[in-house]
C-alpha positions as CSV (number, residue, x, y, z in Angstrom):
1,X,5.9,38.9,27.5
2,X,7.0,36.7,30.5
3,X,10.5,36.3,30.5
4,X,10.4,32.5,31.6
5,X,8.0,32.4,28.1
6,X,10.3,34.1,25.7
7,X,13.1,32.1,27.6
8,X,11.0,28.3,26.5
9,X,10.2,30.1,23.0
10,X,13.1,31.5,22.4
11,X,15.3,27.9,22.5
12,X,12.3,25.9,21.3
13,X,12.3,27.8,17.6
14,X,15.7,27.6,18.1
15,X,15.7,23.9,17.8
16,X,16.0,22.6,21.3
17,X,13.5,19.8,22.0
18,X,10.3,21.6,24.5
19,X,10.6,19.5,27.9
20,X,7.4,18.9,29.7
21,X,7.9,21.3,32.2
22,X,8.2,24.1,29.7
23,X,4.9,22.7,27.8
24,X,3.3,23.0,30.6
25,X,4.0,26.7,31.5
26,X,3.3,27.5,27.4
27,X,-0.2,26.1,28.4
28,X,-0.8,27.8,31.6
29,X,0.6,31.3,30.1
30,X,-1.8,33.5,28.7
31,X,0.6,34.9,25.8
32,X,-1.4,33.4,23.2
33,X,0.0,35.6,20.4
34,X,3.6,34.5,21.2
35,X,3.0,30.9,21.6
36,X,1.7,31.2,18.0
37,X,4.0,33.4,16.0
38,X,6.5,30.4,17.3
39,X,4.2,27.2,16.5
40,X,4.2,29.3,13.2
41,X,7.6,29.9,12.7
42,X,8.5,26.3,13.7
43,X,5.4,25.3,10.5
44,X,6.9,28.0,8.4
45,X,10.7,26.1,9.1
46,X,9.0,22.1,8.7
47,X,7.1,23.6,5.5
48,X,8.6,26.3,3.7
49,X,6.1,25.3,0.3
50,X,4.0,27.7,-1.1
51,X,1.1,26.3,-0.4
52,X,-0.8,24.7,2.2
53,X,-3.0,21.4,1.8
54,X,-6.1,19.6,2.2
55,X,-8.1,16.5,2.1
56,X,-11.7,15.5,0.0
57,X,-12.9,12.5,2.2
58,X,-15.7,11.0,4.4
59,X,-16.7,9.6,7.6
60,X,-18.4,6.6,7.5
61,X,-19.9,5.7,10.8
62,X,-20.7,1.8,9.9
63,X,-22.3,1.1,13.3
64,X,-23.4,2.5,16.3
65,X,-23.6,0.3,18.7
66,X,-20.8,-0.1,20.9
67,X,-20.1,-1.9,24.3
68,X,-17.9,0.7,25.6
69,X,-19.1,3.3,27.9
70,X,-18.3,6.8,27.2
71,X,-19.0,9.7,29.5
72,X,-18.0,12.0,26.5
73,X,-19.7,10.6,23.5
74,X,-23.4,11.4,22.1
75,X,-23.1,9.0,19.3
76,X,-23.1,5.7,20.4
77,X,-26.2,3.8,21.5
78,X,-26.0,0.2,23.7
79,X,-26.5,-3.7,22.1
80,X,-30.2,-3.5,21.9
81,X,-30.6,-0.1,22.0
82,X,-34.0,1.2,19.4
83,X,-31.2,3.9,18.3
84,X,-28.4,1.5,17.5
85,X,-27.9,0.5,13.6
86,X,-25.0,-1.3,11.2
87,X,-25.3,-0.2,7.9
88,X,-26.0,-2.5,4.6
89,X,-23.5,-3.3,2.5
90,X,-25.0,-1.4,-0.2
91,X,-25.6,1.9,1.5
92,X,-21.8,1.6,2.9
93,X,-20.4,1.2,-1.2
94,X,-23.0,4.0,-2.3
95,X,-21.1,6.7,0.4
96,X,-18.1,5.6,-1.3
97,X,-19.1,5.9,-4.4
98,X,-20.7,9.5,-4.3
99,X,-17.7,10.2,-2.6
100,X,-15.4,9.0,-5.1
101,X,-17.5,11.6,-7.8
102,X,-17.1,14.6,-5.5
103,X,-13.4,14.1,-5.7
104,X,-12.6,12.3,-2.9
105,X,-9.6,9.4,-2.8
106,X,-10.4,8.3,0.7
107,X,-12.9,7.0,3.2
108,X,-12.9,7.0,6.9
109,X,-14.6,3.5,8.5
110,X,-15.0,4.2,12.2
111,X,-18.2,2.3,14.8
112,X,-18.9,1.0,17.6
113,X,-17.0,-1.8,19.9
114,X,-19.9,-3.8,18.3
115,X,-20.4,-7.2,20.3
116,X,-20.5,-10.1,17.7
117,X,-18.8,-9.0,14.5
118,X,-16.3,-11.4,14.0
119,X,-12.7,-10.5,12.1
120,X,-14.3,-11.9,8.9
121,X,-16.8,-9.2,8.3
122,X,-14.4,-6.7,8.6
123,X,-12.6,-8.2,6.2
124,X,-15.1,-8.6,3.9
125,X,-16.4,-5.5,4.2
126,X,-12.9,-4.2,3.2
127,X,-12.4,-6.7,0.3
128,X,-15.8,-5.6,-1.0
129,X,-14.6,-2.2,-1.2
130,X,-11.2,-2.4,-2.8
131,X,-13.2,-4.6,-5.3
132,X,-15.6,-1.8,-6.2
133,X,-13.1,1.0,-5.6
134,X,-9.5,0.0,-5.8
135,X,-8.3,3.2,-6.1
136,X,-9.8,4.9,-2.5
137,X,-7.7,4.4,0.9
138,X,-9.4,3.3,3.7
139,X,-8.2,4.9,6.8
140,X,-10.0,2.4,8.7
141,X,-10.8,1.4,12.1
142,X,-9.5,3.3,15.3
143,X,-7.0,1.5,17.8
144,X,-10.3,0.9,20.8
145,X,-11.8,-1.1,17.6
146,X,-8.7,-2.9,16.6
147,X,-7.8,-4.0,20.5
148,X,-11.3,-5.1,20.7
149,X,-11.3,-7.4,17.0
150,X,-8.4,-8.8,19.3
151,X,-11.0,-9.7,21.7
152,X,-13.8,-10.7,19.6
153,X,-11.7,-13.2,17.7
154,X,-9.2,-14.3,20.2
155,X,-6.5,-13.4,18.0
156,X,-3.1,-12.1,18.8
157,X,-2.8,-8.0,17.3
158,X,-0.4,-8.3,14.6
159,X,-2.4,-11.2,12.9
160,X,-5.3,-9.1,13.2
161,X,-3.6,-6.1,12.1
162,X,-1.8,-8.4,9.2
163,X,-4.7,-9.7,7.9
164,X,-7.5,-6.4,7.9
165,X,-3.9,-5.1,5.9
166,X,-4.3,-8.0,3.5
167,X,-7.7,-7.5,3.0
168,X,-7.6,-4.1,2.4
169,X,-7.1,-1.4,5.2
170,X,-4.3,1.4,3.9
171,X,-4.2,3.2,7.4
172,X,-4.8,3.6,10.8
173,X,-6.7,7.0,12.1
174,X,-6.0,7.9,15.7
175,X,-9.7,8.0,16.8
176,X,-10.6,6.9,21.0
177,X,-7.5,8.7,21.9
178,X,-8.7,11.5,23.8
179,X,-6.8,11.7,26.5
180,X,-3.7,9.3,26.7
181,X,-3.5,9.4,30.6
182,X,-5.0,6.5,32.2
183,X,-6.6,8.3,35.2
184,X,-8.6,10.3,32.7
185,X,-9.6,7.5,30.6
186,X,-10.8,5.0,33.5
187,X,-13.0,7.8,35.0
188,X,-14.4,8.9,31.9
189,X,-15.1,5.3,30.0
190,X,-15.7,2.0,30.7
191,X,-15.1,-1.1,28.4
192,X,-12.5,0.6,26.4
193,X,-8.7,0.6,25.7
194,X,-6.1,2.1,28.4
195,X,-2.9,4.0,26.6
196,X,-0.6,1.3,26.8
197,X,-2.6,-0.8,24.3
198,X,-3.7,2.0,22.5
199,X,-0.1,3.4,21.7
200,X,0.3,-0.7,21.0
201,X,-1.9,-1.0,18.0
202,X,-0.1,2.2,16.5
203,X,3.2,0.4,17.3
204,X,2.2,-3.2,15.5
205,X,0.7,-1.2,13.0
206,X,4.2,0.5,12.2
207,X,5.9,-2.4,12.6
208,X,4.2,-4.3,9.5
209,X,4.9,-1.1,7.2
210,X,1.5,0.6,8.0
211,X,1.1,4.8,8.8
212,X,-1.2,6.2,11.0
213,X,-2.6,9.5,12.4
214,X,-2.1,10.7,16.0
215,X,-5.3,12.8,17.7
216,X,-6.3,14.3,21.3
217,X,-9.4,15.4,22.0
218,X,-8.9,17.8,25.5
219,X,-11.0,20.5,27.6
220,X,-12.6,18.2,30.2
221,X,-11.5,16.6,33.2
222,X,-7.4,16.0,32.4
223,X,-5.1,18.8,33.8
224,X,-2.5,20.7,31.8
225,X,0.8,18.4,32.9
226,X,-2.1,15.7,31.6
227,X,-2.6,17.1,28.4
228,X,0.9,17.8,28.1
229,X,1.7,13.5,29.1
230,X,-0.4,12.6,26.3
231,X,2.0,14.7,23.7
232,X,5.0,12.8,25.5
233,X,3.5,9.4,25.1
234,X,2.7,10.4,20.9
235,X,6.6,11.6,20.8
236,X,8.1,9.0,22.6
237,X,6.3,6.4,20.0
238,X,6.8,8.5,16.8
239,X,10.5,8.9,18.2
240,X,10.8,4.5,18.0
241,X,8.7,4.1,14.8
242,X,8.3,7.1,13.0
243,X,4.6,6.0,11.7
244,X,2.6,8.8,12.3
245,X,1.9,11.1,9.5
246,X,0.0,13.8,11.4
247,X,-1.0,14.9,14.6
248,X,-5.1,16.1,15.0
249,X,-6.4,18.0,18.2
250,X,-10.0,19.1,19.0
251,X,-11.8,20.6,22.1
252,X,-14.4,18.4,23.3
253,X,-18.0,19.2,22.4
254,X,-20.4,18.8,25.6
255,X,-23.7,18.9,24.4
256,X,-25.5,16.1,24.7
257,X,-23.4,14.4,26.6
258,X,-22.6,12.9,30.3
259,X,-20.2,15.4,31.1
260,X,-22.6,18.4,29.5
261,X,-21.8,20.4,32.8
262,X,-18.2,20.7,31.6
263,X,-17.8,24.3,29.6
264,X,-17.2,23.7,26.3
265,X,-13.3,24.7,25.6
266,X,-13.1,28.0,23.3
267,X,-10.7,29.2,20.9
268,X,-8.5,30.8,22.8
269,X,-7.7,27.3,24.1
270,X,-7.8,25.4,21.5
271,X,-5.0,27.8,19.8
272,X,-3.0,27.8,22.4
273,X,-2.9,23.6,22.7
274,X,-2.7,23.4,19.2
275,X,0.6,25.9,19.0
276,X,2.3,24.1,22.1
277,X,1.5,20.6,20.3
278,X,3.3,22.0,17.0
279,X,6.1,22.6,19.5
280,X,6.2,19.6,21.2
281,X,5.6,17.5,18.7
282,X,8.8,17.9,16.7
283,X,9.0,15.1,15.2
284,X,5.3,15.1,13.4
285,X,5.5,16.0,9.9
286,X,2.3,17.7,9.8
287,X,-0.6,19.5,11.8
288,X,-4.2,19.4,10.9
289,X,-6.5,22.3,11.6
290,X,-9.5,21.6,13.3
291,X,-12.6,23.5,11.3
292,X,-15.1,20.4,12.4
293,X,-15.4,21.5,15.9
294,X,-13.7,25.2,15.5
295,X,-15.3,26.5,12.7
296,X,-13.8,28.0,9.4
297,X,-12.7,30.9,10.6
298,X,-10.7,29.5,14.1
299,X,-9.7,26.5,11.5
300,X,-8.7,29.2,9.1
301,X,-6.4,31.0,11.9
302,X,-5.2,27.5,13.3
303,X,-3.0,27.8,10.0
304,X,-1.0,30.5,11.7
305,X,-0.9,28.7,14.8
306,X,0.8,25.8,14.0
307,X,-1.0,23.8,11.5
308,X,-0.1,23.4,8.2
309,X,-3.0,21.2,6.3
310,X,-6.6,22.8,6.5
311,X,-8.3,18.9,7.2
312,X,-10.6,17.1,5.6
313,X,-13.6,18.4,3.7
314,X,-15.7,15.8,5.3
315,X,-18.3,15.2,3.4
316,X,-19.9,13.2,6.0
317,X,-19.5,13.7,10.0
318,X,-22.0,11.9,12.4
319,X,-19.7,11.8,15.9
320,X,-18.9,15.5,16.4
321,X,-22.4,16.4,15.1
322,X,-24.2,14.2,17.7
323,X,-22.9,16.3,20.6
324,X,-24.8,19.5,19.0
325,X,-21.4,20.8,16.8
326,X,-22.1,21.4,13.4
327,X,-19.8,23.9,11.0
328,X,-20.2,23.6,6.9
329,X,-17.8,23.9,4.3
330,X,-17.9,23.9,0.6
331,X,-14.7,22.8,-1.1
332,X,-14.8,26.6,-2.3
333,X,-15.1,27.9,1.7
334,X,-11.9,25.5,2.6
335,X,-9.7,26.4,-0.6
336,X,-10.5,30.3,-0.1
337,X,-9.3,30.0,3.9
338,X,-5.9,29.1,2.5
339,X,-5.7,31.0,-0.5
340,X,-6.5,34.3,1.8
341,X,-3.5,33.6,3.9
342,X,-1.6,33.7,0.8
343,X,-0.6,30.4,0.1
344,X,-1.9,27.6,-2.7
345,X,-4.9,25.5,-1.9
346,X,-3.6,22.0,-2.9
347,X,-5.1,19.0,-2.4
348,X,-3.3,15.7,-1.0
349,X,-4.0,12.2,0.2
350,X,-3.7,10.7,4.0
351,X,0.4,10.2,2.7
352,X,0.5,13.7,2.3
353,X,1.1,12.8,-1.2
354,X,-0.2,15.8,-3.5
355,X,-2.3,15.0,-6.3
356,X,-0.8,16.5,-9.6
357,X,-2.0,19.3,-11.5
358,X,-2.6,17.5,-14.7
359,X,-3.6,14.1,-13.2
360,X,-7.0,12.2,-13.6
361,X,-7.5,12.6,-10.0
362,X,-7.5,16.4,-10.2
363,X,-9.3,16.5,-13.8
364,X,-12.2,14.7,-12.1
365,X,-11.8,16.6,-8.9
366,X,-12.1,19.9,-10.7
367,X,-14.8,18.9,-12.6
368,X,-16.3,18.2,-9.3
369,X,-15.5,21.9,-7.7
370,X,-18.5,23.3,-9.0
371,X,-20.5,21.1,-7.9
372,X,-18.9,20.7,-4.2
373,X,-19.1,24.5,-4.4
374,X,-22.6,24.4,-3.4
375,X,-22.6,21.4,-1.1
376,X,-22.1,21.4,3.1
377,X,-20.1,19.4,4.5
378,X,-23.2,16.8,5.9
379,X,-23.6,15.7,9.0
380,X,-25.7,12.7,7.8
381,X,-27.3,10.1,9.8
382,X,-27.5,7.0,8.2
């Protein structure tokens, strides 16, 4: 091994806080197998429990159509657009409520920047929801979404924020982060949010109570000390607030894209940023493996590499599937992943809450392995 590596490893599982310089060098250094048995001794430190956790949800992709324009995206389709859609009412509490049979506690509500949804229908959708399904968390809208309500409505953030709270939203995922470096985001969208209000909606959020998930999607045009910025910019915030339960990163998937002449990132990389995130990162609670984009088993060997929560099943997926990336799961597939690295499958909710052996939740859910057993994870089109 490098010296200057085992120097950086060395103090970082030792407890000193990994400066951007070192990250860096973790990220240019090919010593992959280092860089992991430390992300996994730092895991193995944060979470000494026997077991190892996961999540029954799905993505609901309520629109779309979106006024932003993203270099990197296959999904969304223009105002006007033959493609573009918003989903009825009905279909929208129908996803929910299969979901809620397979087991799951939670939905995902990510779209579009649509152009002339007012606040209110957001906050009827969610009030329709929590009047059907009281007992499912919505881990609703991304911050490019919230910052453009903002604009929609001419209304300051926190009383958007407050009010899609009152109505219903339970958390805040950390979709349209990709890279938080404003040179990569300005030459790779227009129309959307630069990091400064990005990092803002997290911060308002936590302010009024609410948690939230941190992401990075990487392998295109940022550099390394760029990849490594956007980790300082998560700590620095999670240092002030401490709202962020969990930290997500992918590769990005070309296909199908703008940038499809960009080489789609491979494991080897997306161990290797994962590890140094679990590293930098040291005030996350928790990492999530990647299996959406990885696979099951990279998203199985992500567990030794930092992460310590296997994802969502995802019952549903329609973003990462548009760009031509499409893994399956059963329930049985993700539970066995952990259970062969010898720890206990359990299953938790976005709080990292754990559902209880002998609760209602995990009697229904049980019930509901057999059936999940046999059922991919779709990537569904409305």
């Amino acid at each position: 091994m490098n010296p200057t590596i085992h120097r950086i490893l060395e103090t970082t599982t030792a407890g000193q806080r990994l400066s951007a310089a070192d990250a860096e060098q973790l990220l240019e250094s090919r010593d992959l197998a280092a860089i992991g048995r430390a992300a996994d001794a730092v895991t193995r430190r944060m979470h000494p429990e026997p077991y190892r956790t996961y999540n029954i949800d799905r993505n609901i992709n309520y629109t779309n159509i979106c006024t932003a324009v993203c270099d990197f995206c296959a999904f969304y389709r223009p105002p006007q657009h033959a493609e573009g859609y918003l989903l009825d009412r009905g279909l929208i509490l129908a996803k929910i409520e299969e979901t809620v049979a397979l087991g799951g506690d939670q939905i995902l509500m990510q779209g579009g920047l649509h152009p002339t949804l007012p606040l209110e229908w957001y906050e009827e959708l969610l009030r329709d929801i929590k009047s059907h399904f009281p007992q499912v968390n919505i881990h609703g809208f991304s911050p490019p979404e919230i910052h453009h309500f903002t604009k929609v409505s001419k209304r300051p953030l926190r009383e958007v924020l407050e009010r899609l709270a009152r109505a219903g939203l339970g958390s805040l995922p950390g979709g349209g982060g990709e890279i938080l470096v404003d040179r990569v985001r300005r030459e790779m969208t227009r129309g959307k949010v630069l990091t400064d209000d990005w990092l803002e909606v997290h911060r308002q959020w936590h302010a009024i109570g609410g948690r939230s998930t941190a992401t990075m999607m990487f392998g295109h045009i940022e550099t390394l000390a760029e990849r490594v910025e956007h980790l300082q910019r998560l700590r620095e915030l999670q240092d002030e607030t401490g709202g962020f339960t969990a930290f997500i990163c992918w590769s990005f998937q070309p296909e199908h894209t703008a940038m499809d002449a960009i080489p789609a990132a491979g494991p080897f990389a997306y161990l290797k940023t994962q590890a140094v995130a679990r590293l930098y990162l040291d005030n996350f609670p928790n990492i999530q493996s990647s299996w959406v984009t990885q696979g099951r088993e990279i998203g199985q060997l992500a567990l030794l590499f930092g992460a310590n929560d296997m994802g969502s099943l995802m019952i549903e997926e329609n973003v990462v599937s548009a760009a031509g990336t499409v893994h399956h799961l059963t329930l049985e597939q993700m539970r066995s992943a952990i259970f062969e690295l010898g720890w206990i499958p359990r299953q938790r909710n976005v709080f990292y809450e754990l559902f209880p052996a002998d609760s209602p939740e995990a009697v229904r859910t049980t019930a509901a392995h057999a059936r999940l057993s046999q059922l991919p994870m779709a990537a569904a089109a409305p």
